[in-house]
C-alpha positions as CSV (number, residue, x, y, z in Angstrom):
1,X,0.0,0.0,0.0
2,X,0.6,3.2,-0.8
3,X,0.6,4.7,2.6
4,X,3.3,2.9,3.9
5,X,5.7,3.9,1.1
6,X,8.2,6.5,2.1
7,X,7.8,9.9,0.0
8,X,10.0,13.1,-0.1
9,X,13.1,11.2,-1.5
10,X,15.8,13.4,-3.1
11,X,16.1,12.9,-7.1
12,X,18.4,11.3,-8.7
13,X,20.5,13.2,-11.4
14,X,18.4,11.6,-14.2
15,X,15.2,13.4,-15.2
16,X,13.5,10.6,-15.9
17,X,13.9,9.8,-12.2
18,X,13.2,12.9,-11.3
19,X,9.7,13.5,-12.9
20,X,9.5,9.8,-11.3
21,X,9.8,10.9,-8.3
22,X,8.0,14.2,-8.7
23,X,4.8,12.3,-9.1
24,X,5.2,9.5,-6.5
25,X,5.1,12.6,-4.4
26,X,2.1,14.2,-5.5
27,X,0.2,10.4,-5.6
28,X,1.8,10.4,-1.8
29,X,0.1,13.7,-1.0
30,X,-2.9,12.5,-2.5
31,X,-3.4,9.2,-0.6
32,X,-3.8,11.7,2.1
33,X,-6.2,13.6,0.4
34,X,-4.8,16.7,-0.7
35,X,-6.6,18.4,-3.3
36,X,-4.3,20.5,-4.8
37,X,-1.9,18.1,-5.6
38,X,-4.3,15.9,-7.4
39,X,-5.1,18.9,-9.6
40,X,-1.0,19.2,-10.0
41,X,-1.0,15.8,-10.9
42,X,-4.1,16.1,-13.9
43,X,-2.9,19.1,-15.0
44,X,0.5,16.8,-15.6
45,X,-1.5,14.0,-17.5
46,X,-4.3,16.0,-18.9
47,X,-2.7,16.5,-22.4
48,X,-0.9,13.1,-22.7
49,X,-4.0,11.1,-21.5
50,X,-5.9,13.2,-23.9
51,X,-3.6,12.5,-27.1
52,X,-3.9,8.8,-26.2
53,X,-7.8,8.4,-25.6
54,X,-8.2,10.6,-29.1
55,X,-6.4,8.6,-31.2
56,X,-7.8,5.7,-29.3
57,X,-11.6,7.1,-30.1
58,X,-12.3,10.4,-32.7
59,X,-15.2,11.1,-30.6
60,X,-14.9,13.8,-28.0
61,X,-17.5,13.1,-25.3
62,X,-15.8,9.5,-25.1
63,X,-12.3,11.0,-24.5
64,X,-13.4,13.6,-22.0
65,X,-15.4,10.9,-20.2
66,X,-12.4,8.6,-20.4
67,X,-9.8,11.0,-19.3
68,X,-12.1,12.3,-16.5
69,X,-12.9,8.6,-15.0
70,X,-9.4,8.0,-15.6
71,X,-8.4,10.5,-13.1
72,X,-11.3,9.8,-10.6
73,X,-9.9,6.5,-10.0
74,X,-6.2,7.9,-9.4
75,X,-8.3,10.3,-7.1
76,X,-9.9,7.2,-5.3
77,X,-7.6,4.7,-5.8
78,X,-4.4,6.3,-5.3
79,X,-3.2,4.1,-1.8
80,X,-3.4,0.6,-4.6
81,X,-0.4,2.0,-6.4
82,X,2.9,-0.7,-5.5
83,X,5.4,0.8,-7.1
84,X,6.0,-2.3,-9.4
85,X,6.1,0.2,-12.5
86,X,6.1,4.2,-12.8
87,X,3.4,6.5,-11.9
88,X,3.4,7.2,-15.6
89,X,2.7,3.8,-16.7
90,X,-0.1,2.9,-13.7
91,X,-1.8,5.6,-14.5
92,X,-1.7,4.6,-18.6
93,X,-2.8,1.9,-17.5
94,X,-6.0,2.9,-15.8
95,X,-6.5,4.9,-19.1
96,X,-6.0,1.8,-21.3
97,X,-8.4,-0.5,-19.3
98,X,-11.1,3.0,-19.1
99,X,-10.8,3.4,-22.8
100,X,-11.6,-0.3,-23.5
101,X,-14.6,0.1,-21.6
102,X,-15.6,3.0,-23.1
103,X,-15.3,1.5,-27.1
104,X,-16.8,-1.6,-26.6
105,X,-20.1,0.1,-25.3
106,X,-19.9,2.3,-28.9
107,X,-22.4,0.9,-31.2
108,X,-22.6,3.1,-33.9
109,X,-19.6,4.2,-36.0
110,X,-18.1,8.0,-35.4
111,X,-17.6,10.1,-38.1
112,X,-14.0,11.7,-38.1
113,X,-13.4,15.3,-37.4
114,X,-10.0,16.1,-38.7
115,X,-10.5,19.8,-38.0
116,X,-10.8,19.3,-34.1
117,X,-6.8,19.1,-34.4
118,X,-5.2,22.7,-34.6
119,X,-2.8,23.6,-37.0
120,X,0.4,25.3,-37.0
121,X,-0.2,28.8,-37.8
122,X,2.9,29.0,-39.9
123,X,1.3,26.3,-42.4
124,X,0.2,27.5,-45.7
125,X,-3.3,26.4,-47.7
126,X,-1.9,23.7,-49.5
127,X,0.4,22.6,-46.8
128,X,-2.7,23.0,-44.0
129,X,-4.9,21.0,-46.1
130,X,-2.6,18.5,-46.5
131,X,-1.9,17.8,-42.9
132,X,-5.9,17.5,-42.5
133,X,-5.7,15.4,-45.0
134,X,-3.0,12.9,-43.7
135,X,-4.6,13.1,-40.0
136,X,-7.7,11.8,-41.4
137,X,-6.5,9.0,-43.4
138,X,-4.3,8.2,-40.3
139,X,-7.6,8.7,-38.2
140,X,-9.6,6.2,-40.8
141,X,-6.5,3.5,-40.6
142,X,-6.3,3.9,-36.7
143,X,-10.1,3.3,-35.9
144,X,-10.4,0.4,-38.4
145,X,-8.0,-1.6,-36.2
146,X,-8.7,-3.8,-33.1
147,X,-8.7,-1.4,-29.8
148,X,-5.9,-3.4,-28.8
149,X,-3.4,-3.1,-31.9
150,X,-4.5,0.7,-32.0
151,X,-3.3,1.3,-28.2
152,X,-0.2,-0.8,-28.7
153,X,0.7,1.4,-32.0
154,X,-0.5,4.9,-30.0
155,X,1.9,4.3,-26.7
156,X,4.3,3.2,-29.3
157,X,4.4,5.9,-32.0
158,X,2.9,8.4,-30.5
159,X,4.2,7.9,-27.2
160,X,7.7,6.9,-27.5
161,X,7.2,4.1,-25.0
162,X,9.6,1.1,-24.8
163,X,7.4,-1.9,-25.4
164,X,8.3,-3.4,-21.5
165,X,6.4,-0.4,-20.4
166,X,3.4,-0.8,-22.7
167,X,3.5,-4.4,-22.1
168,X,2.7,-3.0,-18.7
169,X,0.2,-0.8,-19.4
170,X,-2.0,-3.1,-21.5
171,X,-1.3,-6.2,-19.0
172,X,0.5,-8.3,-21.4
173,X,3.6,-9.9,-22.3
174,X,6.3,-8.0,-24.2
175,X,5.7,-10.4,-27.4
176,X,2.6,-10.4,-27.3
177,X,2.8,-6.2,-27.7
178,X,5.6,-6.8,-30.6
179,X,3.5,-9.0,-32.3
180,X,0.4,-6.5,-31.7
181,X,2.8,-3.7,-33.7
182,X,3.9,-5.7,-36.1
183,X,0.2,-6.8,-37.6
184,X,-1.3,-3.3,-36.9
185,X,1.3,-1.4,-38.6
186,X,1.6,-3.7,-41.7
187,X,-2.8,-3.5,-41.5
188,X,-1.7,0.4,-41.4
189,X,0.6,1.1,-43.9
190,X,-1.6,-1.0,-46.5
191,X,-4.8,0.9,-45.7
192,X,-3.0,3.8,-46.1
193,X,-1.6,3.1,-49.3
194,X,-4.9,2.2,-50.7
195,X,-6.3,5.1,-48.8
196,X,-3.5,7.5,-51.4
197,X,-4.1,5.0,-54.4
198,X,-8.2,5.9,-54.2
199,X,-7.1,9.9,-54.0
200,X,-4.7,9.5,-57.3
């Protein structure tokens, strides 16, 4: 249990470790109760939770809903974390398992908003539309894969995580999230080649 971890621990000279260690103190404070550093803490994950859960789902109510019940049960559940992986990756986690949920109660099929995404304001017509363009052909070839193979491909590409810690994250062995990459990004790249060869 949480509560009988010791927090306040200097930080190592990695920052990694450090950020590590930033947030096992905030999830300490919050065991106790304190409000203010939960809201540290979301304000932390609130971007990278949400660039997950969107390019798990296109549809905005389910993302918000996911990232929000994501963070209740941090809120709740903060004295279950063990320390057997990082903050980081628990808390993924908890995404991961929400977001399942949350697509296997969708019924109906979501049509794709490309133009929620910002773009740069240095982009150009051509070079604008084009980016709307390859976000929702990326969008198309993301959602047409299995909610497993999409989060695998997401926490790797998008993410930069090592596959140990997605392995992790989506409660699985480290093959079976290589072999999860490998079938979703050939399935991928194909779709979006015949996704280009139907624009020529």
């Amino acid at each position: 249990m949480l509560r009988s971890f010791r927090f306040g621990k200097k930080a190592s000279g990695s920052p990694g470790r450090s950020l590590q260690d930033a947030d096992f103190a905030l999830l300490g404070r919050i065991v106790a109760g304190d409000m203010e550093a939960f809201e540290k803490l979301y304000r932390a994950y609130h971007a990278r939770l949400d660039r997950f859960l969107s390019l798990m789902t296109s549809r905005r109510t389910v993302v918000e809903e996911a990232l929000n019940d994501t963070m209740l049960v941090v809120w709740r559940r903060a004295d279950t974390y063990n320390q057997q992986s990082k903050v980081s990756t628990w808390i993924f986690a908890i995404a991961y398992r929400t977001a399942l949920k949350a697509l296997r109660s969708q019924d109906d099929p979501v049509e794709l908003n490309p133009d929620d995404e910002p773009l740069s304001q240095d982009a150009g017509p051509e070079q604008s539309l084009m980016a709307v363009q390859t976000r929702s052909a990326v969008l198309r070839a993301l959602e047409s894969l299995s909610a497993e193979q999409r989060s695998v491909l997401v926490l790797t590409y998008f993410h930069d995580l090592p596959y140990a810690e997605i392995a992790r994250i989506v409660d699985c062995p480290v093959e079976t999230v290589k072999t999860r990459v490998f079938h979703g990004r050939r399935r991928l790249r194909a779709m979006l080649q015949d996704d280009a060869g139907g624009c020529s």
